[in-house]
BAVEXRO-968583 format. One record per residue (C-alpha): x, y, z; residue in three letters; chain. Coordinates in steps of 0.1 Angstrom, whole numbers, plus 5000, padded with zeros to 4 digits. Each point is the difference from the previous one (the first is absolute). Layout:
BEGIN
<pt><u>X</u><v>Y</v><w>Z</w><dolum>ALA</dolum><paba>A</paba></pt>
...
This chain:
BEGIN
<pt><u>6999</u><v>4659</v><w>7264</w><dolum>UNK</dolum><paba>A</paba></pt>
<pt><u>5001</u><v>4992</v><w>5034</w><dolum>UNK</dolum><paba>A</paba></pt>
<pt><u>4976</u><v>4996</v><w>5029</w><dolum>UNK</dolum><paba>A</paba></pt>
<pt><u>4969</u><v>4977</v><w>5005</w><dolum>UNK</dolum><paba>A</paba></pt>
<pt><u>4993</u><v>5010</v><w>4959</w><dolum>UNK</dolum><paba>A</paba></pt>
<pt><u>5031</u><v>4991</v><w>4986</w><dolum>UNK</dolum><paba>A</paba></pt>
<pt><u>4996</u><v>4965</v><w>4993</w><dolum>UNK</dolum><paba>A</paba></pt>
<pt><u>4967</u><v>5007</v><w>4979</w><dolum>UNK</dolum><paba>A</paba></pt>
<pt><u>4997</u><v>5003</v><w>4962</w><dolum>UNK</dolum><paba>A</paba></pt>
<pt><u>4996</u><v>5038</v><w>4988</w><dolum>UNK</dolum><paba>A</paba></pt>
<pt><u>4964</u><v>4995</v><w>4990</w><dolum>UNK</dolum><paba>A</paba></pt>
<pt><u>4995</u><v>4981</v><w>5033</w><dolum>UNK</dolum><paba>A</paba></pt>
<pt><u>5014</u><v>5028</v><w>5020</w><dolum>UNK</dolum><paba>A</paba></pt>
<pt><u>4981</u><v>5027</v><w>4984</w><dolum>UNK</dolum><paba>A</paba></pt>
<pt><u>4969</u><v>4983</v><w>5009</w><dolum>UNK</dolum><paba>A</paba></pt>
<pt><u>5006</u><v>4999</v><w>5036</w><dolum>UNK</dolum><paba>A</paba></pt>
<pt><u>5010</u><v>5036</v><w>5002</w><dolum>UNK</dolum><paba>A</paba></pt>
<pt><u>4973</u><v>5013</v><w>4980</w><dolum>UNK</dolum><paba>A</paba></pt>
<pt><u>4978</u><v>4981</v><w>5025</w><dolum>UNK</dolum><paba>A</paba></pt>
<pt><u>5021</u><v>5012</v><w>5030</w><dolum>UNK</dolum><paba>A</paba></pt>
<pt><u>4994</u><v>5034</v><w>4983</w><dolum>UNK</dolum><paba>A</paba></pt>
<pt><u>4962</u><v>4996</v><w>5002</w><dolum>UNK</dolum><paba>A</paba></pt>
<pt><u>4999</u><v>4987</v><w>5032</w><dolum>UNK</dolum><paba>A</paba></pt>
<pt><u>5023</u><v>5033</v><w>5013</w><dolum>UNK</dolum><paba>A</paba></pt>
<pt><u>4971</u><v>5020</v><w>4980</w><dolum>UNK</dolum><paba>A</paba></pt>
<pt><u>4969</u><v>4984</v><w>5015</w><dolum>UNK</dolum><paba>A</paba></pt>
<pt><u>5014</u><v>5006</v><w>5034</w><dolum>UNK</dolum><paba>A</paba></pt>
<pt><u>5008</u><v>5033</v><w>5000</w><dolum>UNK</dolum><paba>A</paba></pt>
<pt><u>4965</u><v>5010</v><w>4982</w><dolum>UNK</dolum><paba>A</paba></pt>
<pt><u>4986</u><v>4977</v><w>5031</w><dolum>UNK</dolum><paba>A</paba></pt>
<pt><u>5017</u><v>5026</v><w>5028</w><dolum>UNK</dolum><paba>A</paba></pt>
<pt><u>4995</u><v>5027</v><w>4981</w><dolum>UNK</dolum><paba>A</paba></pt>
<pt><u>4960</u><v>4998</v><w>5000</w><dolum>UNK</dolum><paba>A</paba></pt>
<pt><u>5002</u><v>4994</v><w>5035</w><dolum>UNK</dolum><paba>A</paba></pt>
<pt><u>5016</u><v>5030</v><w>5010</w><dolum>UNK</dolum><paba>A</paba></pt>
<pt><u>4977</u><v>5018</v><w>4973</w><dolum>UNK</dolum><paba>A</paba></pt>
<pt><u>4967</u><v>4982</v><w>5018</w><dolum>UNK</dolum><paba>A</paba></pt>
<pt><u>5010</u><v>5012</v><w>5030</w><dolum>UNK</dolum><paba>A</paba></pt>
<pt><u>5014</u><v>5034</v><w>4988</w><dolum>UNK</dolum><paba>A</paba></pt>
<pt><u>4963</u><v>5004</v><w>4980</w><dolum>UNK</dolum><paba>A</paba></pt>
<pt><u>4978</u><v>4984</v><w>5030</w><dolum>UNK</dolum><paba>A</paba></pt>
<pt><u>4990</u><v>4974</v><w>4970</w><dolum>UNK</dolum><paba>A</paba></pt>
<pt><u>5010</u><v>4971</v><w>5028</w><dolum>UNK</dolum><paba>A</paba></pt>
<pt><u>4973</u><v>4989</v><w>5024</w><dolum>UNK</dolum><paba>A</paba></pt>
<pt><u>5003</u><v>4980</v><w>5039</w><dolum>UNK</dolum><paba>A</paba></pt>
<pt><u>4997</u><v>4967</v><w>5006</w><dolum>UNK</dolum><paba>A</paba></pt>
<pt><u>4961</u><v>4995</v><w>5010</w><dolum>UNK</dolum><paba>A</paba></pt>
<pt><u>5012</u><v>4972</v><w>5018</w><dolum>UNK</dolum><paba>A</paba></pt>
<pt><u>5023</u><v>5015</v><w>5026</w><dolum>UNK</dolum><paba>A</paba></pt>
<pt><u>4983</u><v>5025</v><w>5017</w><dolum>UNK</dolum><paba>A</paba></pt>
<pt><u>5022</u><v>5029</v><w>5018</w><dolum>UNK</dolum><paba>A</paba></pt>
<pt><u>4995</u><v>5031</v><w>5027</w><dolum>UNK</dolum><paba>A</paba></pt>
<pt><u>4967</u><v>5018</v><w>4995</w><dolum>UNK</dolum><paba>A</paba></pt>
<pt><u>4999</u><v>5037</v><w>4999</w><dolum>UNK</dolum><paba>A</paba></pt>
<pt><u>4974</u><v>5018</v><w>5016</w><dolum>UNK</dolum><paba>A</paba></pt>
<pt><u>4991</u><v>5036</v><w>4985</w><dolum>UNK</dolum><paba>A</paba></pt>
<pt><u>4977</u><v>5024</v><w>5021</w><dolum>UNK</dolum><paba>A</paba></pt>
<pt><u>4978</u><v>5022</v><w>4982</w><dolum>UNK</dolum><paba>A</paba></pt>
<pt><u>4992</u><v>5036</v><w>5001</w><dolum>UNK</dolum><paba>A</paba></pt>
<pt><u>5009</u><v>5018</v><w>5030</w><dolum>UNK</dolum><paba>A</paba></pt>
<pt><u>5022</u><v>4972</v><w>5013</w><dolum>UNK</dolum><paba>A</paba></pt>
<pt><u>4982</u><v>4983</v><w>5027</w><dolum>UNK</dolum><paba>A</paba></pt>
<pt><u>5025</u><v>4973</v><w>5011</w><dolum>UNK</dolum><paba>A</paba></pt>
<pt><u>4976</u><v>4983</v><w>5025</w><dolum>UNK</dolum><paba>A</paba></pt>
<pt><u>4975</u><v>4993</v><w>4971</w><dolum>UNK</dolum><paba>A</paba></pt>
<pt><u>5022</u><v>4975</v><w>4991</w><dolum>UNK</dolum><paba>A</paba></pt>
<pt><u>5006</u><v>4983</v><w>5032</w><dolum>UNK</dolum><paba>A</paba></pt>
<pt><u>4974</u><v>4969</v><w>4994</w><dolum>UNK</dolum><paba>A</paba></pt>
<pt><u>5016</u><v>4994</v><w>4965</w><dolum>UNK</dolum><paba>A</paba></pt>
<pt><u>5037</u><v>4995</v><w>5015</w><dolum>UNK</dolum><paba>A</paba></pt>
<pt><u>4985</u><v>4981</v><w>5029</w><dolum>UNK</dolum><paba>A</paba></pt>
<pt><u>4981</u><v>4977</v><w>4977</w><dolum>UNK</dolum><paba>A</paba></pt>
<pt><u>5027</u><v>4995</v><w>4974</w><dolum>UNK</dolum><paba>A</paba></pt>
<pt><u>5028</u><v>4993</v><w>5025</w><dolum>UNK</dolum><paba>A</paba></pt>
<pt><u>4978</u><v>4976</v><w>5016</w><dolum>UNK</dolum><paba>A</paba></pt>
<pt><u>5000</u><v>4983</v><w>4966</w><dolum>UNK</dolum><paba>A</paba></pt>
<pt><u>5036</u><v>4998</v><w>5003</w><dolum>UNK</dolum><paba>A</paba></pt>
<pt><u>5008</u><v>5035</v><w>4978</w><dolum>UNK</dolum><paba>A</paba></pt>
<pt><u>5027</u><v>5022</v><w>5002</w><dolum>UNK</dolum><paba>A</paba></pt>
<pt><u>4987</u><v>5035</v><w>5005</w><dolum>UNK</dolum><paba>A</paba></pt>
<pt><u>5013</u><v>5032</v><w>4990</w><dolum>UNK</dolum><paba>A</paba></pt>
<pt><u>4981</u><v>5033</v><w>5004</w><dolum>UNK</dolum><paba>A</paba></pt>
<pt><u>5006</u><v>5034</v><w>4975</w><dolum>UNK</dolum><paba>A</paba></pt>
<pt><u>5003</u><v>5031</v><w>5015</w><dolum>UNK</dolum><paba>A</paba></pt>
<pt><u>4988</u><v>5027</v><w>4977</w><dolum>UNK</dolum><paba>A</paba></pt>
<pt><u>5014</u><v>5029</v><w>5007</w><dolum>UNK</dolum><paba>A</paba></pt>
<pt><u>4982</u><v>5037</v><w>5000</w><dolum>UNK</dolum><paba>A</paba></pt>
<pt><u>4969</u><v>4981</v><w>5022</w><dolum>UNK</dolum><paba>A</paba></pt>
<pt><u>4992</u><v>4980</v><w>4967</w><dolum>UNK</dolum><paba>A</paba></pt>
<pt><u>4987</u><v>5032</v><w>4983</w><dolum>UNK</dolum><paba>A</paba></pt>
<pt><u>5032</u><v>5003</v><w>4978</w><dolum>UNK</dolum><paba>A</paba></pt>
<pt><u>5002</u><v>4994</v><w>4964</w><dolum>UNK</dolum><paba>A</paba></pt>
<pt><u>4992</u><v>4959</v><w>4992</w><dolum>UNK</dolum><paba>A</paba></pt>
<pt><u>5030</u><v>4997</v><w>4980</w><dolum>UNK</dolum><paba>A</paba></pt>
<pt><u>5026</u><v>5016</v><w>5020</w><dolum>UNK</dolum><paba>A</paba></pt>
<pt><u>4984</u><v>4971</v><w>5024</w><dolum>UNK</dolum><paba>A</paba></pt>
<pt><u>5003</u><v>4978</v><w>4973</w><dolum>UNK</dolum><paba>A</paba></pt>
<pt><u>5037</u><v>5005</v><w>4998</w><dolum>UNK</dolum><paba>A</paba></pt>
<pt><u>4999</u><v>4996</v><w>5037</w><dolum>UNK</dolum><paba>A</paba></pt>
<pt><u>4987</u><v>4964</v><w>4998</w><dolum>UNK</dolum><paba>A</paba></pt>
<pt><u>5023</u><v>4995</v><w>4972</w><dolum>UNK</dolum><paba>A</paba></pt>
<pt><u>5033</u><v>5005</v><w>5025</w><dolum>UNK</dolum><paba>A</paba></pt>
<pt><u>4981</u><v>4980</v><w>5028</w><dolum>UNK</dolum><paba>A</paba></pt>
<pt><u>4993</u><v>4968</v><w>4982</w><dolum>UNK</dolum><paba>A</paba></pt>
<pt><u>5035</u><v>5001</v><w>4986</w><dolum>UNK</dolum><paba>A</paba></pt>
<pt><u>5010</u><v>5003</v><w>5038</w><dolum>UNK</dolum><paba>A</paba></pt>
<pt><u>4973</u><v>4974</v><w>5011</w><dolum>UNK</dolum><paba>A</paba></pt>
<pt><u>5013</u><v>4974</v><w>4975</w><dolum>UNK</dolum><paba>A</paba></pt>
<pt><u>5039</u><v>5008</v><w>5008</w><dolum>UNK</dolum><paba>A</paba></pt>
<pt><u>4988</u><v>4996</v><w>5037</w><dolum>UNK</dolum><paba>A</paba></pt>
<pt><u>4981</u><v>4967</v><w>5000</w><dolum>UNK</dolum><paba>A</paba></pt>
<pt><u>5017</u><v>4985</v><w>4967</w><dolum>UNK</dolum><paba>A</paba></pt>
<pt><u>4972</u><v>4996</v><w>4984</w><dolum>UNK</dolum><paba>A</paba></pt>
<pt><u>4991</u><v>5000</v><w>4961</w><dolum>UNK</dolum><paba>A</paba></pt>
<pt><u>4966</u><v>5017</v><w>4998</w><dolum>UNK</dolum><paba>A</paba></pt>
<pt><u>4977</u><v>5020</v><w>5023</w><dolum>UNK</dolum><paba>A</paba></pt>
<pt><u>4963</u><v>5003</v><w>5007</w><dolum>UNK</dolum><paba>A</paba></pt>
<pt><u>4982</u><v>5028</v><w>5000</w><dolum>UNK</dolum><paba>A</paba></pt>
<pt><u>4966</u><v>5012</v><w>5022</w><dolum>UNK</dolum><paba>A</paba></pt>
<pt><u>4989</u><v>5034</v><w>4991</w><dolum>UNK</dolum><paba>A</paba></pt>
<pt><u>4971</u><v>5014</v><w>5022</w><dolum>UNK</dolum><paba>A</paba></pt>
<pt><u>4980</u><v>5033</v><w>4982</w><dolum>UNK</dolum><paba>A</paba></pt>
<pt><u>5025</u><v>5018</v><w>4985</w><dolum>UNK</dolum><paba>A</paba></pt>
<pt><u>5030</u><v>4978</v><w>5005</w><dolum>UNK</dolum><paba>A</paba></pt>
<pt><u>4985</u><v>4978</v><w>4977</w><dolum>UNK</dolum><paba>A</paba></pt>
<pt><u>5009</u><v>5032</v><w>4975</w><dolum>UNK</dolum><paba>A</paba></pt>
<pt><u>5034</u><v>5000</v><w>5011</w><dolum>UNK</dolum><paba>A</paba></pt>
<pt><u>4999</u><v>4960</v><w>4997</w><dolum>UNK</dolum><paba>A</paba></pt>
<pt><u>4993</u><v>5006</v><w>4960</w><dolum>UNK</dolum><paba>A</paba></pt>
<pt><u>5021</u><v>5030</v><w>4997</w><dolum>UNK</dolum><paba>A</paba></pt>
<pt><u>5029</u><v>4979</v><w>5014</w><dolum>UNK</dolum><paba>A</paba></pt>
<pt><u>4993</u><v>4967</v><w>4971</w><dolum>UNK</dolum><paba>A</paba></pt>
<pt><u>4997</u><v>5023</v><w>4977</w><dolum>UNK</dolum><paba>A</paba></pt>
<pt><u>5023</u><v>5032</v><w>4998</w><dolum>UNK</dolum><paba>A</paba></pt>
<pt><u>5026</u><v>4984</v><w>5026</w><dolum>UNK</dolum><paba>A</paba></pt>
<pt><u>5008</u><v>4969</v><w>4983</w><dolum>UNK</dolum><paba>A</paba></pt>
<pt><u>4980</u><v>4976</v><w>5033</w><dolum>UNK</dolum><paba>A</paba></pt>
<pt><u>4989</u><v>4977</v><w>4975</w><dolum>UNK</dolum><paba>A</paba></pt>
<pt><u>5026</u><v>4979</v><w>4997</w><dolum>UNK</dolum><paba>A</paba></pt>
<pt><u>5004</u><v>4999</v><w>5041</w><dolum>UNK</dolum><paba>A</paba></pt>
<pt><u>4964</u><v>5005</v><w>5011</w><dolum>UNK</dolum><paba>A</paba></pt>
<pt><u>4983</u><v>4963</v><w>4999</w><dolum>UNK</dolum><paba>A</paba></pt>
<pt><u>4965</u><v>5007</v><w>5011</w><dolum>UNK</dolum><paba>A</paba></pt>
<pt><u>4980</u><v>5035</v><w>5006</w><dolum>UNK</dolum><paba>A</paba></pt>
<pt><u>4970</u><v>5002</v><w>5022</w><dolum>UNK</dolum><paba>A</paba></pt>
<pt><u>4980</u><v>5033</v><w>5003</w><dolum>UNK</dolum><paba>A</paba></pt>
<pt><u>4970</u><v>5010</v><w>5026</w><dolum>UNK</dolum><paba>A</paba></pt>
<pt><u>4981</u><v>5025</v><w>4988</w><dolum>UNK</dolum><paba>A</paba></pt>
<pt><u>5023</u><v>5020</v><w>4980</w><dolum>UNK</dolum><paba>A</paba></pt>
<pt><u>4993</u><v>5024</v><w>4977</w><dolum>UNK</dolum><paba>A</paba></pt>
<pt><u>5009</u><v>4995</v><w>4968</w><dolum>UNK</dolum><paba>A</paba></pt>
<pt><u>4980</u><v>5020</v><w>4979</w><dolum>UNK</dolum><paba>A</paba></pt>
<pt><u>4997</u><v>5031</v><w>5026</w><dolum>UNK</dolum><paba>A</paba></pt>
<pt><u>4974</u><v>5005</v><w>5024</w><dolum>UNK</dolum><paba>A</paba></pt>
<pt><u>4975</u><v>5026</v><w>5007</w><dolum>UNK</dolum><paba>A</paba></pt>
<pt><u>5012</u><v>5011</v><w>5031</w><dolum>UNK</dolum><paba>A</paba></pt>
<pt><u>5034</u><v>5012</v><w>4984</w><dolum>UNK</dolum><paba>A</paba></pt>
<pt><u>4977</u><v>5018</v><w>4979</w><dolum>UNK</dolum><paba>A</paba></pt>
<pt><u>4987</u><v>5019</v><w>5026</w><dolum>UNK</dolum><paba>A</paba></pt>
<pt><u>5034</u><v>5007</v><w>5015</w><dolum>UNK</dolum><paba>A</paba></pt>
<pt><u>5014</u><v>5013</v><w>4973</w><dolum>UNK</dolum><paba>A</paba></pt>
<pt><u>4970</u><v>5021</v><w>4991</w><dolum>UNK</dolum><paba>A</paba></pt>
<pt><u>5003</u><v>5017</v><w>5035</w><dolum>UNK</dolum><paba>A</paba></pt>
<pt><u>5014</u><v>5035</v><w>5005</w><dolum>UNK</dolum><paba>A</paba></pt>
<pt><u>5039</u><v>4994</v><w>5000</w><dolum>UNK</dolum><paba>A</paba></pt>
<pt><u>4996</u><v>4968</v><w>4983</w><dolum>UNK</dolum><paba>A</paba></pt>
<pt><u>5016</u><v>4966</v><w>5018</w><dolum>UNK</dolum><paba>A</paba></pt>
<pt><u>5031</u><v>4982</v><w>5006</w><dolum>UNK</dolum><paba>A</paba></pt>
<pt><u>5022</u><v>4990</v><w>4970</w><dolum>UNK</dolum><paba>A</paba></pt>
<pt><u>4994</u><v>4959</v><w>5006</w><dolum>UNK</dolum><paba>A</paba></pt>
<pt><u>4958</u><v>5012</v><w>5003</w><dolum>UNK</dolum><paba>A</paba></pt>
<pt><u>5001</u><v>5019</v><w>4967</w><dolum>UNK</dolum><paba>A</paba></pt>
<pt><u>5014</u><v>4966</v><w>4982</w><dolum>UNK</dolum><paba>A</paba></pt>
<pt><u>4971</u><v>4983</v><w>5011</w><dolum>UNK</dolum><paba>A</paba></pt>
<pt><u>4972</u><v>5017</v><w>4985</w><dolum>UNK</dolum><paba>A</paba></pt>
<pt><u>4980</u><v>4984</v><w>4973</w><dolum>UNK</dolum><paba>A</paba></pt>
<pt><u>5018</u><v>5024</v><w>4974</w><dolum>UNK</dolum><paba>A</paba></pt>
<pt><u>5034</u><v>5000</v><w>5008</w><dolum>UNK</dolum><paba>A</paba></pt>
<pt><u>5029</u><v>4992</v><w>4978</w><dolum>UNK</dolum><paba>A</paba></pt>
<pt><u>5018</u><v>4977</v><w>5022</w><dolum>UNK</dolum><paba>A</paba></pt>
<pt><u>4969</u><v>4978</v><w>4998</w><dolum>UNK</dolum><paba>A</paba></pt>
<pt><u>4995</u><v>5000</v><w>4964</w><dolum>UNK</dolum><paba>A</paba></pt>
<pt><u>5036</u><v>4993</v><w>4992</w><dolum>UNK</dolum><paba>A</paba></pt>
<pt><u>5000</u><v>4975</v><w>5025</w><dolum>UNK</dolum><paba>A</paba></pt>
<pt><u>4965</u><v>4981</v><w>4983</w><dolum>UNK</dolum><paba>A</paba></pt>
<pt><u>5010</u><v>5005</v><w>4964</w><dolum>UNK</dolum><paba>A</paba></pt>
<pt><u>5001</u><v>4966</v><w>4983</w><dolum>UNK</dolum><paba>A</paba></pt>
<pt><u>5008</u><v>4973</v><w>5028</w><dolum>UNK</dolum><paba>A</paba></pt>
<pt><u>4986</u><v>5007</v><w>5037</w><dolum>UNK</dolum><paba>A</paba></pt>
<pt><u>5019</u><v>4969</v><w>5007</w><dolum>UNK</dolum><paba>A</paba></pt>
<pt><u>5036</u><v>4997</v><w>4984</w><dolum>UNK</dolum><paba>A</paba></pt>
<pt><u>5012</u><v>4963</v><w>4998</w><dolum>UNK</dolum><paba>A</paba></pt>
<pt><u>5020</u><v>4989</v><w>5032</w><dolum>UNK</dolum><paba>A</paba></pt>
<pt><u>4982</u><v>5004</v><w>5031</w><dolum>UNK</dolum><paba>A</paba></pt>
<pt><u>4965</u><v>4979</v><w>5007</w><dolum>UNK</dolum><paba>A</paba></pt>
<pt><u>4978</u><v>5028</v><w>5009</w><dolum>UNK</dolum><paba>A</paba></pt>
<pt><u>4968</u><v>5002</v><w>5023</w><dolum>UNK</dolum><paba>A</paba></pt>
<pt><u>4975</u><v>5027</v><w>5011</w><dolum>UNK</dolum><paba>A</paba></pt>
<pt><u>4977</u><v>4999</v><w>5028</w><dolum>UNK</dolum><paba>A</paba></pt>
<pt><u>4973</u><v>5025</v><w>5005</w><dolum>UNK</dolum><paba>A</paba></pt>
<pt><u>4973</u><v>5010</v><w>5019</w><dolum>UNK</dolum><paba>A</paba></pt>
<pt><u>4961</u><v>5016</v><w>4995</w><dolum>UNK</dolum><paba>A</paba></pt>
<pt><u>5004</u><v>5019</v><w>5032</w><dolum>UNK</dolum><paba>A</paba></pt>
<pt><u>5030</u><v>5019</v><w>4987</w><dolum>UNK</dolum><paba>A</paba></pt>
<pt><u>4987</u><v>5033</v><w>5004</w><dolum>UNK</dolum><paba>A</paba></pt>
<pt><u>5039</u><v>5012</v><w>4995</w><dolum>UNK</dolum><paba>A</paba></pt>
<pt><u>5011</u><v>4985</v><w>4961</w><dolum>UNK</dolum><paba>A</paba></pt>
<pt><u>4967</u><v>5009</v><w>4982</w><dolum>UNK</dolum><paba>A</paba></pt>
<pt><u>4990</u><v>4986</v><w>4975</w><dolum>UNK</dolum><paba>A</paba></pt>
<pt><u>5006</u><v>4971</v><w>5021</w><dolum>UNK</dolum><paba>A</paba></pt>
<pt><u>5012</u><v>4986</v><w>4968</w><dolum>UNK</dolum><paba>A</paba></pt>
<pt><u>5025</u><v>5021</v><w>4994</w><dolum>UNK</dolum><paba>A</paba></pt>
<pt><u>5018</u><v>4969</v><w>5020</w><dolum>UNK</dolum><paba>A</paba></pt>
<pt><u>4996</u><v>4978</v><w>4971</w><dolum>UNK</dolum><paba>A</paba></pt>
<pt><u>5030</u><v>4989</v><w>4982</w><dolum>UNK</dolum><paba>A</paba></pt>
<pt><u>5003</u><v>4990</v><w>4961</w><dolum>UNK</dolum><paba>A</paba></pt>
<pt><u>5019</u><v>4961</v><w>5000</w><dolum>UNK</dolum><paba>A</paba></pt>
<pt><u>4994</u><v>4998</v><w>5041</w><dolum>UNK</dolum><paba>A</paba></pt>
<pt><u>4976</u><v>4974</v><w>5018</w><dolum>UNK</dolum><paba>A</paba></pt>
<pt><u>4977</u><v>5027</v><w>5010</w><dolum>UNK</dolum><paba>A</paba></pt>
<pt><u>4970</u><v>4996</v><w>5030</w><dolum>UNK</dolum><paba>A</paba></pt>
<pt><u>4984</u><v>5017</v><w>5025</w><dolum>UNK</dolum><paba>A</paba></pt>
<pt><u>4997</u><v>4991</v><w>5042</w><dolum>UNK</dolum><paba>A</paba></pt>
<pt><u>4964</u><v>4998</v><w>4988</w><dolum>UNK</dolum><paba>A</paba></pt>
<pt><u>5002</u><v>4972</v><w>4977</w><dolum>UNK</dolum><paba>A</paba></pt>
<pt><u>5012</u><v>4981</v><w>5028</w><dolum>UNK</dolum><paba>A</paba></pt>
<pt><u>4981</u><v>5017</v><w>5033</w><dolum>UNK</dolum><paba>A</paba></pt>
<pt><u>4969</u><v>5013</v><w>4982</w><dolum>UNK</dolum><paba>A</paba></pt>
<pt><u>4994</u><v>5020</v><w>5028</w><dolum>UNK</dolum><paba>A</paba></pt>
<pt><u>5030</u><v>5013</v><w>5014</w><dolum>UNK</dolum><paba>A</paba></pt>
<pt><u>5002</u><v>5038</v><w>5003</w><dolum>UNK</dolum><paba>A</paba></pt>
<pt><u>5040</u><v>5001</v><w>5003</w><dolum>UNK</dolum><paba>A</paba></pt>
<pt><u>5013</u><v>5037</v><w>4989</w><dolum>UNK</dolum><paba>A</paba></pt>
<pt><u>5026</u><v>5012</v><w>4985</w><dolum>UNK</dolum><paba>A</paba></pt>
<pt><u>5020</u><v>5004</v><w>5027</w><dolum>UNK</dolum><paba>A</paba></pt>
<pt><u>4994</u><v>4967</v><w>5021</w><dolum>UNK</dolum><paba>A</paba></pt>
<pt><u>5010</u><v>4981</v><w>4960</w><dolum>UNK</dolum><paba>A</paba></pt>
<pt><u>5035</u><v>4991</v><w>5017</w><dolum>UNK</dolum><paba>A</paba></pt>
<pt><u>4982</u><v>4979</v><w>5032</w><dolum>UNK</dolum><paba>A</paba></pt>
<pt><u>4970</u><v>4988</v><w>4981</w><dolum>UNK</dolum><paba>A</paba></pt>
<pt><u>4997</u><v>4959</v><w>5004</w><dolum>UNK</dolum><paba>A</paba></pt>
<pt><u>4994</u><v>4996</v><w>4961</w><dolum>UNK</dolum><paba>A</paba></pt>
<pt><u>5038</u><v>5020</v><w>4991</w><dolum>UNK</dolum><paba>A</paba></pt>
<pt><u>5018</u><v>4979</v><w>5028</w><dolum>UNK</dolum><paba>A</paba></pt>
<pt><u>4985</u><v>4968</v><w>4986</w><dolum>UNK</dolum><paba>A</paba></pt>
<pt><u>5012</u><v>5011</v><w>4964</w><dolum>UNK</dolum><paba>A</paba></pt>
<pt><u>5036</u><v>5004</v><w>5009</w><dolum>UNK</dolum><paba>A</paba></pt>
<pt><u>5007</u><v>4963</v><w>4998</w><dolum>UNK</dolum><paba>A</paba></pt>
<pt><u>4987</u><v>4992</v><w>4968</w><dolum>UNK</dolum><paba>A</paba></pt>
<pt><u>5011</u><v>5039</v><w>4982</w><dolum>UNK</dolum><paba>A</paba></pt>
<pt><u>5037</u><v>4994</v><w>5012</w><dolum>UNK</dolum><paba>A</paba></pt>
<pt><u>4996</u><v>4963</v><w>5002</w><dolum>UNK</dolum><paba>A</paba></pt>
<pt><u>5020</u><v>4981</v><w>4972</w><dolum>UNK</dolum><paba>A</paba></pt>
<pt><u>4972</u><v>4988</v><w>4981</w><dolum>UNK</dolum><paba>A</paba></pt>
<pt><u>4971</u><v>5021</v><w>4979</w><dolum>UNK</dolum><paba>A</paba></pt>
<pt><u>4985</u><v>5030</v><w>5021</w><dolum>UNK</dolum><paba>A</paba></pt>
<pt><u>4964</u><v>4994</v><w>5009</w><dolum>UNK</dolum><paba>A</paba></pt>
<pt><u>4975</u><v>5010</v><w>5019</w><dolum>UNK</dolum><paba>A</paba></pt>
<pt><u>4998</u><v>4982</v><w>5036</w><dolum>UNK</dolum><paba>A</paba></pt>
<pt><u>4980</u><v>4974</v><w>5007</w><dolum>UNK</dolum><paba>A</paba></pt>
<pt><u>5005</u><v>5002</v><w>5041</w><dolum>UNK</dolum><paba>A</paba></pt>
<pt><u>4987</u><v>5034</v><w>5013</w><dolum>UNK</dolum><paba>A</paba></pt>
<pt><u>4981</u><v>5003</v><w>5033</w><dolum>UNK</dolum><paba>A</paba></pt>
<pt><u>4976</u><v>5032</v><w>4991</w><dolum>UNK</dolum><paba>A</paba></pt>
């Protein structure tokens, strides 16, 4: 036989392919769970390298509301994107969903970048979860903050879609019964992937129960338990001193926690 085997004794040289053979094996089974991690969403970011953040408006699609987050977060040295959701941010959450879906894609194409962050303000912190979990984000999304989002409905939808003519499609999601919630809750609030925080606020006369905003698996508190006696609403949540002094440590690289620096 020749070749680099030919000079060894039969036994010899079945040894060495057999363990050629395994070696072939163990590196295609290697690949393959790779590509079936990222097919599956089972593969999660590096907590260590933080990419772009995503901003998500919420209901209605106010784009100023944001304008203190981006300002504060590029001034930490952040690359910013903003969603646009379309029908005025009224349409169905997980056509929005998809939405994110073909922006982060986009976002990380853009800027190279291996993983995203995600802020989600009222109910773009719906569309944040609806993203990790239906639209396979949680093997891209790194970290996920929410200001007082909805998760469990709110009251007001209620009202809305109680009203003669009912309410918009994305309004009827976020009552305290719909379906898109429940499916959404059922067994983990919090898949594995993303670090996940929730900030909320007493005066939120908009998401009630006000804790409606808690998330299952999250680091979970309230502008209160920082400024006892801050009246911030719902909608002032994206300028409020206590969420801008969060974004460092929520989309930071170590353990989210609760700031220790904010001027009331």
């Amino acid at each position: 036989m020749n070749g680099p085997l030919g000079g060894l004794a039969p036994a010899r040289r079945r040894l060495v392919l057999v363990v050629l053979s395994l070696i072939l094996v163990v590196g295609i089974l290697v690949v393959a769970g790779l590509v079936v991690d990222r097919v599956r969403g089972d593969a999660t970011a590096d907590q260590s390298r933080p990419g772009p953040v995503v901003l998500i408006p919420g209901y209605g699609a106010d784009m100023a509301t944001l304008d203190p987050l981006e300002e504060e977060l590029r001034d930490l040295g952040r690359e910013v994107v903003v969603f646009t959701p379309t029908e005025g941010g009224q349409g169905d959450l997980r056509v929005q969903a998809e939405r994110l879906a073909a922006l982060v894609e986009d976002t990380q194409e853009s800027d190279d970048a291996s993983s995203v962050d995600l802020v989600g303000y009222s109910a773009g912190g719906v569309i944040a979860r609806l993203y990790v979990r239906e639209e396979g984000g949680g093997s891209v999304v790194r970290r996920v903050l929410t200001l007082g989002s909805p998760h469990h409905g709110s009251e007001v939808a209620d009202l809305g879609s109680e009203a003669a003519g009912g309410c918009p499609e994305a309004c009827e999601q976020l009552t305290t019964t719909s379906d898109l919630l429940r499916r959404l809750n059922a067994g983990d609030e919090t898949p594995e992937g993303p670090l996940w925080t929730s900030v909320r606020t007493d005066a939120d006369e908009t998401v009630t129960p006000v804790e409606s905003a808690v998330l299952d698996g999250a680091l979970n508190f309230r502008v209160q338990d920082l400024c006892p006696d801050s009246t911030t609403s719902h909608g002032a949540l994206p300028g409020d001193p206590v969420v801008l002094a969060t974004l460092a440590s929520a989309l930071g690289t170590k353990e989210p926690e609760e700031p220790d620096d904010v001027t009331c």
